[in-house]
N, C-alpha and C positions, 0 to 999 in steps of 0.2 A: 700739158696734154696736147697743145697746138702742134708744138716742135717733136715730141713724139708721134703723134698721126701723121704729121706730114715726110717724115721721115723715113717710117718704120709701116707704112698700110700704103694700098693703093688708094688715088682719090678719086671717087665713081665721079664721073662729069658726062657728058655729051658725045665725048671721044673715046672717052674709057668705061669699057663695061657698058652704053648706052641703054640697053635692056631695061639695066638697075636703076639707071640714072632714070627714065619713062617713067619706070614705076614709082621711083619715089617722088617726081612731080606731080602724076599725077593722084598720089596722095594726100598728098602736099594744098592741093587745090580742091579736092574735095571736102579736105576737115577745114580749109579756108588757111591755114596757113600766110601771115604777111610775108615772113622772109623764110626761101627754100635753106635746109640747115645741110651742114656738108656731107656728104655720106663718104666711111671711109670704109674696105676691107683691110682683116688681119688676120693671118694664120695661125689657128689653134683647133685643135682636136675638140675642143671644149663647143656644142652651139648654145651659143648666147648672140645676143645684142644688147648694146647701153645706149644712154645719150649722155648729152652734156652742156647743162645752158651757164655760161659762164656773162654775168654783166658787161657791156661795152665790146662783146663777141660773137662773132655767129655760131648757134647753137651746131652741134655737128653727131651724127650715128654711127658706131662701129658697128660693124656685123663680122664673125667670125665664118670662116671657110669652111666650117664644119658644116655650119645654119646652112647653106648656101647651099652642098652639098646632099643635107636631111629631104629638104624642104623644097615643093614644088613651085615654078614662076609666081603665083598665085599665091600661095602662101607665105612666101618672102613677104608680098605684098602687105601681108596681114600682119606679121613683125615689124614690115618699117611703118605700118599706121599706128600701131602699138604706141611704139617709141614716140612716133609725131603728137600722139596723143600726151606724152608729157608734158612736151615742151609747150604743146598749144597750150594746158592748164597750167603751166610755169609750175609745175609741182618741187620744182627745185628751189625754187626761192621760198616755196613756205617750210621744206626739209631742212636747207639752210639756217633761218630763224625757230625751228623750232629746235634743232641741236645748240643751237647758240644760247638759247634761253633756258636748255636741262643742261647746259658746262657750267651756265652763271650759276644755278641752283645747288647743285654740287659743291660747286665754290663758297656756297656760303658754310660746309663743313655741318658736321654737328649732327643727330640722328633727325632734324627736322628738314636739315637739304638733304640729307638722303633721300630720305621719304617723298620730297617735292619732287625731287630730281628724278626718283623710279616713276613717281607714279605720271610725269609729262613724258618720260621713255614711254612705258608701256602703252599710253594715250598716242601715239607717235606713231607708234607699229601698227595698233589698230587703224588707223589716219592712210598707213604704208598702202596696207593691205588693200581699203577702201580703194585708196589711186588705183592699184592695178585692176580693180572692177571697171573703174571709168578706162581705164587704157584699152581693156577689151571690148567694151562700145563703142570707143571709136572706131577699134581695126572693124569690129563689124559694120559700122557705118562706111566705111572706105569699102570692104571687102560685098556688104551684101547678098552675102550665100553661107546662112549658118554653119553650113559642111565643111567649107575650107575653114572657117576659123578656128573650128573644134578638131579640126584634120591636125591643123600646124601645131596646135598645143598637145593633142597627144602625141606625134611624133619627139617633140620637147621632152614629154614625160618619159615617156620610154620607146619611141622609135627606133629603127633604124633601117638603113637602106635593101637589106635584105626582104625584111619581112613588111615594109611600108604598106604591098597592097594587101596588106591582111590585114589591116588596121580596121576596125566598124567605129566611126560615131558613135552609133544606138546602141553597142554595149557598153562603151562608156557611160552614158546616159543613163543608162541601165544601173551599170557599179554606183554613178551617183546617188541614185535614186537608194540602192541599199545603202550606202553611206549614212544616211540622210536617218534611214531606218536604224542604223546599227546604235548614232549616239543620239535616238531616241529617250532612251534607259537615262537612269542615274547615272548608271556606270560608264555611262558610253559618253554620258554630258562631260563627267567629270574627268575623263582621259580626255576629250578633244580640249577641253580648257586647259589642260597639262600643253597640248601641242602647241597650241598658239600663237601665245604668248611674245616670243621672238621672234617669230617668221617676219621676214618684211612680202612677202606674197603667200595668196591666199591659197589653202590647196588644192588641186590640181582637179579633184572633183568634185569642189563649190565652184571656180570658176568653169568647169562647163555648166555648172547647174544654173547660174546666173545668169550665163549666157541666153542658155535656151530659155529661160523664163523671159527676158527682156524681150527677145528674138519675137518673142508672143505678145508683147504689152503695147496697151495703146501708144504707147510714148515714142515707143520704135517706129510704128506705123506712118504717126503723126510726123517725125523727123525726116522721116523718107518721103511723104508725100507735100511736106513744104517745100523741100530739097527740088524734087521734083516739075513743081508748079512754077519755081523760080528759073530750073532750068528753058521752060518752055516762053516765061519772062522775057529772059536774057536772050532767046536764042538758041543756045547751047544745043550740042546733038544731045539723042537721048542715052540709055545706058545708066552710069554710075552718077551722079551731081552731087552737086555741094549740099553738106546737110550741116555743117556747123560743127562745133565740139561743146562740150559743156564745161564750164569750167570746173566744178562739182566741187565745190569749198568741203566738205565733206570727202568727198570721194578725190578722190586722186587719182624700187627693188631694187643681183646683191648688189646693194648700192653703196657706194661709196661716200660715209656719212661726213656731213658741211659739205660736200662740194657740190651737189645738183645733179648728181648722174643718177643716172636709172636703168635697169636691165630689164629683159623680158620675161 
């Protein structure tokens, strides 16, 4: 993966791209971040972002030209907190171990490693899922402005540059909220448990739902106002500060399975 990014993407540094390079410091420094991981761009029609923490390596972020394209300075932002959000909970090393542990199960053959084997997958996904809820507290912890975050994911869902400022938040919010109502029913429980299943991200109007409920809870509050008080500790100017990540042994995409990558 080294010798392909470095080959085949640009590498965002100080000199190149510096913009990107800011933003993803100061990212970087607000989720506390030890080591800054390499950011590279790639040309694809496709917008996505991954990461990649490989042991005895510095972790390092692709972003596609498309993303870049979509997505306003500000909301970049909130993709590359996304992704840092991985790496800060090492979500890759427990993906790693836990595909390693449903190959063994498989391998023992027989309809009883089946059985182990599906039901640590399917525990896995749900695990997947959970990560990408904790990776949108962080961008909202970096980012600080429910709007842009919920901005960058609907353009994700179905933006595009054309129609960007027609985009609303509060209908989204809205659709979720019917969502919510729709597989209220039997019926409606029982087709969402048909979706599920194999997603490794959650969909697109639980994660604003989630958001905006966090956005509200004490917990966010609380994050921001230690974050805060430490800033005025340290000195720091005021603005965005350091609020921590969570590791979320619980909480934690297409992700590329055994190897530690993650998408947005």
């Amino acid at each position: 993966m080294y010798i392909d990014n470095i080959s085949s993407a640009i590498l965002v540094g100080p000199t190149q791209m510096p913009s990107l390079h800011s933003s993803l410091v100061e990212a970087a420094s607000i989720l506390d971040l030890p080591v800054l991981p390499e950011l590279y761009i790639k040309q694809s029609p496709v917008p996505n972002a991954y990461c990649m923490a490989i042991q005895g390596r510095r972790p390092f972020i692709v972003v596609h030209t498309s993303l870049l394209d979509l997505l306003s300075p500000a909301e970049v932002q909130v993709v590359l907190a996304h992704e840092l959000s991985h790496i800060k909970c090492e979500h890759g090393v427990f993906i790693t171990a836990a595909n390693a542990l449903a190959l063994g199960l498989y391998s023992l053959g027989g309809s009883l490693g089946r059985l182990l084997g599906d039901r640590l997958s399917s525990l896995l996904y749900a695990w997947l899922r959970a990560a990408e809820f904790s990776c949108d507290r962080g961008a909202l912890l970096v980012s600080q402005d429910l709007d842009t975050v919920l901005s960058a994911l609907l353009k994700l869902v179905g933006g595009s540059q054309q129609l960007a400022g027609q985009l609303s938040t509060e209908a989204f919010l809205q659709q979720a909220r019917s969502y919510d109502q729709a597989v209220g029913s039997p019926l409606g429980r029982l087709i969402k448990s048909q979706m599920e299943p194999g997603l490794t991200h959650p969909l697109p109007v639980l994660r604003v739902r989630e958001l905006e409920r966090w956005y509200k809870s004490d917990m966010y509050t609380g994050i921001i106002a230690r974050g805060s008080r430490r800033a005025v500790e340290t000195g720091q100017d005021g603005g965005r500060e350091g609020a921590g990540g969570d590791r979320g042994g619980q909480d934690g995409g297409e992700r590329k399975r055994g190897s530690g990558a993650e998408t947005v």
